[in-house]
VEXLUMVEX-136777 format. One line per field, with one value per residue (C-alpha): residue number from 1; residue in one letter; x, y, z. Coordinates in nm, 3 decimals. Layout:
residues N
seq = [NUM; ...];
type = [A; ...];
u = [X; ...];
v = [Y; ...];
w = [Z; ...];
***
This chain:
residues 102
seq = [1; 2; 3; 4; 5; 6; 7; 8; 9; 10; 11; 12; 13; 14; 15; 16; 17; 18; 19; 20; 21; 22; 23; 24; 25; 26; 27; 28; 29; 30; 31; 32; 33; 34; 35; 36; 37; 38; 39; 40; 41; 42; 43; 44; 45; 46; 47; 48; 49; 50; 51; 52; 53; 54; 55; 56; 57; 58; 59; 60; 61; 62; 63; 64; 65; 66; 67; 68; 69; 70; 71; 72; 73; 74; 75; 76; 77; 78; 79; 80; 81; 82; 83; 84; 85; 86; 87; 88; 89; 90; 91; 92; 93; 94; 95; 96; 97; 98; 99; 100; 101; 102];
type = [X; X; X; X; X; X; X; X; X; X; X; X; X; X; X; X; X; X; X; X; X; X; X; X; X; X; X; X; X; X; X; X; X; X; X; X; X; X; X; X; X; X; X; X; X; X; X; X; X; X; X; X; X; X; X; X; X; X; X; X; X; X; X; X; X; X; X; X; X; X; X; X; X; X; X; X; X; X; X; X; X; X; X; X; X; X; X; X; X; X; X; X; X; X; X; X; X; X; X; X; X; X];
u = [0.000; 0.170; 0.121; 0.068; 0.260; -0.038; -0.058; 0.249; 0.214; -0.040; 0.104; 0.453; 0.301; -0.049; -0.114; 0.012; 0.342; 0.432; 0.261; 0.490; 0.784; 0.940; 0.866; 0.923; 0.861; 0.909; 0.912; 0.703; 0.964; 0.871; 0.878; 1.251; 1.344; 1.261; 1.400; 1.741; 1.739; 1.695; 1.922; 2.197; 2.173; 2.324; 2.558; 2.874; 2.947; 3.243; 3.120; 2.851; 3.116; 3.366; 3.400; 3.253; 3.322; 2.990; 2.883; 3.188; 3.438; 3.102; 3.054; 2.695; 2.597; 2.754; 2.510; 2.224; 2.274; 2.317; 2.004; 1.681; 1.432; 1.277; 1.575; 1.747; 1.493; 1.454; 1.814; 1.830; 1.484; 1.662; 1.999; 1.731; 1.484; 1.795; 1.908; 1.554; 1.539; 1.843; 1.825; 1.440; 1.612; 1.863; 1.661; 1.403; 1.704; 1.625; 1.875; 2.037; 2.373; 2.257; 2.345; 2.708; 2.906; 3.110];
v = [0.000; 0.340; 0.550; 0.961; 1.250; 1.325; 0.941; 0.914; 1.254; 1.164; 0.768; 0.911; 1.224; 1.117; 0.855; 0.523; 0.608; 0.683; 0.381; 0.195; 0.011; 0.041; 0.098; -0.095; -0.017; -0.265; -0.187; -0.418; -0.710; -0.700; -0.295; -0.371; -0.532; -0.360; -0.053; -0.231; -0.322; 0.005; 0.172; -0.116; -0.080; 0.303; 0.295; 0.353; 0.109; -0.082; -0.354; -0.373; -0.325; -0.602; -0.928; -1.251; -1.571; -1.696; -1.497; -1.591; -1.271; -1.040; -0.802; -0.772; -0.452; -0.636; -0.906; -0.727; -0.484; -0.803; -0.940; -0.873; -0.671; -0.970; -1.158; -0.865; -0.860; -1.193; -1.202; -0.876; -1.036; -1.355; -1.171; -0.858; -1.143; -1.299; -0.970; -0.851; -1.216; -1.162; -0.826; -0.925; -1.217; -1.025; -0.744; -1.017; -1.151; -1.517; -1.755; -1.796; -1.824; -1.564; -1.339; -1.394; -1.215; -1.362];
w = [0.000; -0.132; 0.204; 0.151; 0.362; 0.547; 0.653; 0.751; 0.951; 1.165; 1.225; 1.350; 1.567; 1.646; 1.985; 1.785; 1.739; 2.101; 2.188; 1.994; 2.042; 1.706; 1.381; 1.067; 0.741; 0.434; 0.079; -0.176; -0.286; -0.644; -0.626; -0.493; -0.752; -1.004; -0.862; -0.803; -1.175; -1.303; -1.022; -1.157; -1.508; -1.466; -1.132; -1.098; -0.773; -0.794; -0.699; -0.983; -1.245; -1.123; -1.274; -1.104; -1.162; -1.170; -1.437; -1.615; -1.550; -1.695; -1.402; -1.247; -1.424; -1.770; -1.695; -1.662; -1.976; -2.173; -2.116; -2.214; -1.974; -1.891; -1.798; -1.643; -1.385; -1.296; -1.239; -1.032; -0.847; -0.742; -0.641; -0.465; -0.279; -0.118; 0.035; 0.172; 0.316; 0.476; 0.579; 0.719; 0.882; 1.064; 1.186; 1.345; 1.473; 1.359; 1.429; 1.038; 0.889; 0.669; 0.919; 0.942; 0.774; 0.464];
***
């Protein structure tokens, strides 16, 4: 659900938010993905531009430029969905190697 300024306003200042513990916010997976692919397609992070073995010395950002749309995102949607479950993972604090770094 896309949530509006005004929303937001009255969540974080009205009585909810100071009865709350925390808050946490998560973006749509699929919306995450696709952002990521069109984010990679025109970075200039290092890391998206160096070669990996795995994609046979192409870099990431190679990878994805060399594919078609369709591809291109369901590459960047497997690497993206294995971050957010990670990153979800570790801020829930669930017991997972995925946590570790390395």
């Amino acid at each position: 659900e896309h949530v509006t300024l005004p929303k937001l306003h009255r969540f974080f200042f009205g009585a909810k938010f100071h009865a709350a513990a925390f808050v946490h916010i998560v973006r749509e997976p699929l919306e995450v993905c696709v952002s990521s692919y069109q984010y990679h397609l025109r970075s200039t992070e290092a890391w998206l531009r160096t070669p990996r073995k795995e994609l046979h010395g192409r870099s990431w950002q190679a990878a994805l430029r060399a594919a078609s749309t369709r591809d291109g995102l369901l590459l960047e949607c497997r690497r993206s969905i294995r971050d957010q479950a990670r990153s979800r993972a570790c801020a829930c604090r669930v017991p997972t190697r995925m946590c570790m770094p390395g």
